[in-house]
C-alpha positions in Angstrom: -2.9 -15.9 -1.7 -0.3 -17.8 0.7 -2.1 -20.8 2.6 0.3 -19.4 5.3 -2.0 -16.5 5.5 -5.0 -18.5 5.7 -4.7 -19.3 9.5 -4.7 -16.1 10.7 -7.3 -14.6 8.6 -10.2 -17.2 9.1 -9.4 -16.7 13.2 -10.7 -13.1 12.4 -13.4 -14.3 10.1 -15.0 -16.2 12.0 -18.3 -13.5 12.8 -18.4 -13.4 9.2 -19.6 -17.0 7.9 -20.6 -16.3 4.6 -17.3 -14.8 3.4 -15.1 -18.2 1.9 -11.4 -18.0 1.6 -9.6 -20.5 -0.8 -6.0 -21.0 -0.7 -3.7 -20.3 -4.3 -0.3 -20.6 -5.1 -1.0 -17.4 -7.9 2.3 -16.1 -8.6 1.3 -12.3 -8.9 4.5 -10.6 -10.5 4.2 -7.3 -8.4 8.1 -7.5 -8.5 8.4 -6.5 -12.2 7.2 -2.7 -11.0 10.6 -2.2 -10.2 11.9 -2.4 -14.2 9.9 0.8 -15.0 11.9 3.6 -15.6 10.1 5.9 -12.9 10.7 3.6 -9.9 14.5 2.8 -10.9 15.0 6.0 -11.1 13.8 6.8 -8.3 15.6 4.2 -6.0 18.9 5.2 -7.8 18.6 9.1 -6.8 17.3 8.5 -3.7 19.6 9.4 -0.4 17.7 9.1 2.5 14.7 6.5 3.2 11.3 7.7 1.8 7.9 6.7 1.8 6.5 7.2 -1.8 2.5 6.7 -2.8 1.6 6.2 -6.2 -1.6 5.1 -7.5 -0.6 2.3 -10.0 -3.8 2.2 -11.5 -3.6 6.5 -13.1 -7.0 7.4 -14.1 -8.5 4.0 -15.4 -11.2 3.9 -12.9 -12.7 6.6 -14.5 -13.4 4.8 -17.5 -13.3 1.5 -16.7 -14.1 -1.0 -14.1 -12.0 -2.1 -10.9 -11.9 -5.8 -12.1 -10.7 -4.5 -15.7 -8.2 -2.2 -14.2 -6.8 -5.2 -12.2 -7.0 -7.2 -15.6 -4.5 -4.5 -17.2 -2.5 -4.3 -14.7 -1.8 -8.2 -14.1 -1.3 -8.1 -18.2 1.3 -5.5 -17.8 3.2 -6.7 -14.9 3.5 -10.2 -16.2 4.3 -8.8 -19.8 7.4 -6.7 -18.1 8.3 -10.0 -16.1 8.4 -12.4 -19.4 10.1 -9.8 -21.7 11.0 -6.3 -20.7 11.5 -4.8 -23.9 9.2 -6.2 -25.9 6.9 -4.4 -22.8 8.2 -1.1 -23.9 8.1 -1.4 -27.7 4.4 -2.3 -27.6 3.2 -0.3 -24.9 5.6 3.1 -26.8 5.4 1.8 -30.3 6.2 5.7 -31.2 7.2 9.1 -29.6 3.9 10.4 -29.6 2.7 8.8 -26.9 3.7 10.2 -23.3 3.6 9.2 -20.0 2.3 11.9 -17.8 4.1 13.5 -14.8 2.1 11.7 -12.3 1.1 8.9 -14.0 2.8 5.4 -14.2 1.9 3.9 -17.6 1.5 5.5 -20.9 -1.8 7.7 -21.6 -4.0 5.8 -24.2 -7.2 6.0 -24.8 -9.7 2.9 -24.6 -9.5 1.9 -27.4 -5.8 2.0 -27.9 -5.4 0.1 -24.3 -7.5 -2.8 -26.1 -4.9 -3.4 -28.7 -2.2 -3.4 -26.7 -4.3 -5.5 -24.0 -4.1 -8.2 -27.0 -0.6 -7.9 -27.6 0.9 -8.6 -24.8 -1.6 -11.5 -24.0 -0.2 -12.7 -27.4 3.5 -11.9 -26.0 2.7 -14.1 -22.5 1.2 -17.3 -24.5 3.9 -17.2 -27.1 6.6 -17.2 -24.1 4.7 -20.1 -22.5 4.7 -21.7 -25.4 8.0 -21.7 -26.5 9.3 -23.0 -23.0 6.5 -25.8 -23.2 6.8 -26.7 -26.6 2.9 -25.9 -26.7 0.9 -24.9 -29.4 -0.7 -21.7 -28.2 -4.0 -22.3 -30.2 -4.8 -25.5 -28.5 -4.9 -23.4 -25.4 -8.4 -23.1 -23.2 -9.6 -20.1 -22.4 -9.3 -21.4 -18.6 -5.9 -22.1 -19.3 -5.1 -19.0 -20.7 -6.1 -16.9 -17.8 -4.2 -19.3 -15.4 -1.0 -18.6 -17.6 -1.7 -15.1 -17.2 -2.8 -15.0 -13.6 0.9 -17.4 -12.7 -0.3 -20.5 -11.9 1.5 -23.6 -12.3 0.5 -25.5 -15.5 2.2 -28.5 -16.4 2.9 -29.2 -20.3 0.6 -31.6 -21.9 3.4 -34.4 -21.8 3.6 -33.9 -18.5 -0.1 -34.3 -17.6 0.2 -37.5 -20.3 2.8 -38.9 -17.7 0.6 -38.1 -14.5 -2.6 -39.8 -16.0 -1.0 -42.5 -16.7 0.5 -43.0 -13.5 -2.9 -42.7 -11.8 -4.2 -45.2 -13.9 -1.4 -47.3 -12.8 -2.4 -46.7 -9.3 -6.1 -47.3 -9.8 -5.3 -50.7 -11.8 -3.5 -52.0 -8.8 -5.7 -50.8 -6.4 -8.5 -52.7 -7.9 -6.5 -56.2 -8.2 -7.7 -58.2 -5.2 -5.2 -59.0 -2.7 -5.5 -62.0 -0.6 -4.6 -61.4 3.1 -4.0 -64.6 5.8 -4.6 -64.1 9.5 -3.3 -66.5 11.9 -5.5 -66.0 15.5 -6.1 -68.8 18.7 -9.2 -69.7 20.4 -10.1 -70.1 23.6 -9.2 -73.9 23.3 -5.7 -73.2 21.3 -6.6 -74.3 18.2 -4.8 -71.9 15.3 -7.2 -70.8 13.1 -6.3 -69.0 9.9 -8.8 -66.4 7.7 -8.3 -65.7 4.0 -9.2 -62.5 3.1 -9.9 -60.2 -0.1 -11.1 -56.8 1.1 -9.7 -54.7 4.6 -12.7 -55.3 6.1 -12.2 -54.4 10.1 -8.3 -53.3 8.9 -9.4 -50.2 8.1 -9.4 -47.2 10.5 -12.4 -45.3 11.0 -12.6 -41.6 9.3 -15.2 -39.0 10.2 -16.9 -36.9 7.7 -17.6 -33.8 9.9 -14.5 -32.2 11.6 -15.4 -32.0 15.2 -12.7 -30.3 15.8 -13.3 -27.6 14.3 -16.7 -27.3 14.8 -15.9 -27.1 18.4 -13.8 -24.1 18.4 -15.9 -22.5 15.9 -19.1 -22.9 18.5 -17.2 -21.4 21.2 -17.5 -17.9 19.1 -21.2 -18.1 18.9 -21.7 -15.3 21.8 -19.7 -13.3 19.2 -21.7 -13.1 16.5 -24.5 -11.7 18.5 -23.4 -8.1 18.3 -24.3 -8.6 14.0 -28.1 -9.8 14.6 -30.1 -8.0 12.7 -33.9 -7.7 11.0 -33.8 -6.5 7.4 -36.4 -4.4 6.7 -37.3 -5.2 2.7 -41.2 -6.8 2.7 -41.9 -5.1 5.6 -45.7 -4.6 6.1 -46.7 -1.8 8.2 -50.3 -3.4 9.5 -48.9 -7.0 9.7 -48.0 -8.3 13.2 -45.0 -6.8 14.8 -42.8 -9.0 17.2 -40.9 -7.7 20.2 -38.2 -10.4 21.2 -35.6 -9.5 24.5 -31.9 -9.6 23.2 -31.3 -11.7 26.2 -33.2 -14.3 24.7 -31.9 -14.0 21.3 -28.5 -13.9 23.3 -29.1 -17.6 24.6 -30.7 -19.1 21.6 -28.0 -18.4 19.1 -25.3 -19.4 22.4 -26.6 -23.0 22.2 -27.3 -23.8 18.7 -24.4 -25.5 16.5 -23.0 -24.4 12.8 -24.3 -27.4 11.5 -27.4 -29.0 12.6 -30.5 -26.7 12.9 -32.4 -26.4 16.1 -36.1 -24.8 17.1 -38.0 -23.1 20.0 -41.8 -22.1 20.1 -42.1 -18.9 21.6 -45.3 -17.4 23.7 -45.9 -14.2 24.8 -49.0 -11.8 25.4 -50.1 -8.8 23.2 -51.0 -5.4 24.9 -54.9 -4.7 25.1 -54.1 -1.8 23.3 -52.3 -3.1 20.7 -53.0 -6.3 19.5 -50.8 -6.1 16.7 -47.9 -6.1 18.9 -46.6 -9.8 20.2 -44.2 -9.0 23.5 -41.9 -12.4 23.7 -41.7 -13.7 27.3 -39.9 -17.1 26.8 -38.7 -19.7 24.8 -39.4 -23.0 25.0 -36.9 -25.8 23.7 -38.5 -29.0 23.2 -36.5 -32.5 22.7 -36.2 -32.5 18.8 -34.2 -34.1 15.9 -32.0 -32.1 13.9 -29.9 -32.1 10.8 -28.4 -29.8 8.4 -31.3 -29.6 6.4 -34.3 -30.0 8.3 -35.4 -30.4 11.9 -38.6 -32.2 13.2 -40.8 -31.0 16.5 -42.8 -33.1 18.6 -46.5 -33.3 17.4 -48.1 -32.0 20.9 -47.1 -28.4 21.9 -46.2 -27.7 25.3 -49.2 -25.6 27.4 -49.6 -24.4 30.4 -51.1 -27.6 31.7 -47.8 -29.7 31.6 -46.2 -26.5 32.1 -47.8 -24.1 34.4 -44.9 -21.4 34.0 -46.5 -20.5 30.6 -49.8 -19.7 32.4 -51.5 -16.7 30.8 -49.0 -16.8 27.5 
């Protein structure tokens, strides 16, 4: 969840533009693992370096869902990081409940892991708000789950202080400031300019990253080897098209990330098949296009301005 990491990983996600990584500063508190019993232990008795694999999760997936399991566990670990007893006492309120040999957490049943789900929510929010001097019933639920998830909240007088100083900012950005520019003609007479606004002061600011888009469009060829044709609505009598992957190669080469672009292609059908269209060539035609839309000249090209389409 580091933006450190973020660098890296959108270099090797770049043949896969519809996955979107966000940067957090989630403090996850896989660190409290270590105050269980089972893990001290172990790192206490142990003499020589091992490699030890536990599954952290026991048998929840067989009950519940992956997201739930990751829930509970983010409940648990942040539990054992705000109070560590407290942890114990609700998760072992009594000796009948064991731990099994190779599991990590208590064995409950569903229901039971509800209840104490609650609990130590009720133990995280009463820690948060005794160090903020917050009433925990005024609490969102948004707010709740960042408090539980580790992100940074500020107290309420603290966000009282930083609205404030934005409004500060935003009252003296708005008061007009009068600016005087001294310049010479061509005949040396001075000549100064009153001024209200930056007008030509300001440096210009693109809203596209060309940058960017640049390196990204160098890795088009890449994402050639993941073309394919889904095959849902698929109609067995409807008009099959055969298109070279050499062409496909080249079209997706030249286009950008951002604005769309269009060929017409021609071809011939077999006389034995006229349900089949071969694709001989493309033809790219001069064109305007945006990120939404493009537009095509009205007249088509033929094989009368272009006699290499002759027969297609």
């Amino acid at each position: 969840t580091r933006k450190g990491l973020l660098d890296p990983l959108e270099t090797h996600m770049l043949d896969f533009p519809n996955v979107l990584l966000r940067a957090s500063e989630l403090q996850l508190p896989f660190q409290a693992c270590l105050k269980l019993e089972k893990f001290g232990d172990l790192i206490l008795k142990a003499t020589e370096p091992q490699m030890v694999l536990f599954n952290i999760y026991d048998d929840w997936l067989t009950s519940i869902s992956s997201y739930t399991a990751f829930s509970r566990l983010i409940l648990l670990l942040r539990a054992l990081h705000v109070s560590q007893d407290r942890t114990k006492v609700i998760l072992r309120p009594d000796k009948s409940v064991v731990t099994k040999p190779h599991h990590v957490w208590p064995s409950l049943t569903d229901e039971a892991w509800i209840s104490v789900e609650n609990e130590l929510k009720d133990l995280i929010l009463s820690d948060f708000g005794k160090r903020n001097n917050v009433n925990v019933a005024s609490l969102t639920s948004a707010e709740i789950r960042d408090i539980i998830l580790g992100m940074e909240i500020a107290a309420p007088s603290q966000q009282r202080q930083q609205m404030a100083e934005l409004e500060k900012q935003t009252r003296e950005q708005s008061q007009m400031t009068a600016t005087t520019t001294r310049s010479v003609n061509k005949h040396g007479d001075e000549i100064f300019t009153h001024t209200t606004s930056s007008y030509e002061n300001e440096a210009f600011k693109s809203r596209t990253d060309w940058k960017q888009r640049a390196v990204t469009a160098s890795h088009l060829h890449l994402r050639t080897k993941y073309v394919y044709v889904s095959d849902e609505d698929v109609d067995e009598d409807g008009i099959a098209y055969i298109l070279p992957q050499n062409l496909l190669n080249r079209l997706v080469c030249i286009s950008d990330l951002r604005t769309q672009c269009a060929a017409y292609l021609y071809g011939l059908s077999p006389a034995d098949a006229p349900q089949i269209k071969e694709i001989h060539c493309m033809v790219l035609v001069p064109q305007i296009g945006t990120h939404k839309d493009f537009k095509l000249p009205k007249k088509m090209p033929d094989e009368k301005t272009h006699p290499a389409l002759k027969g297609l």
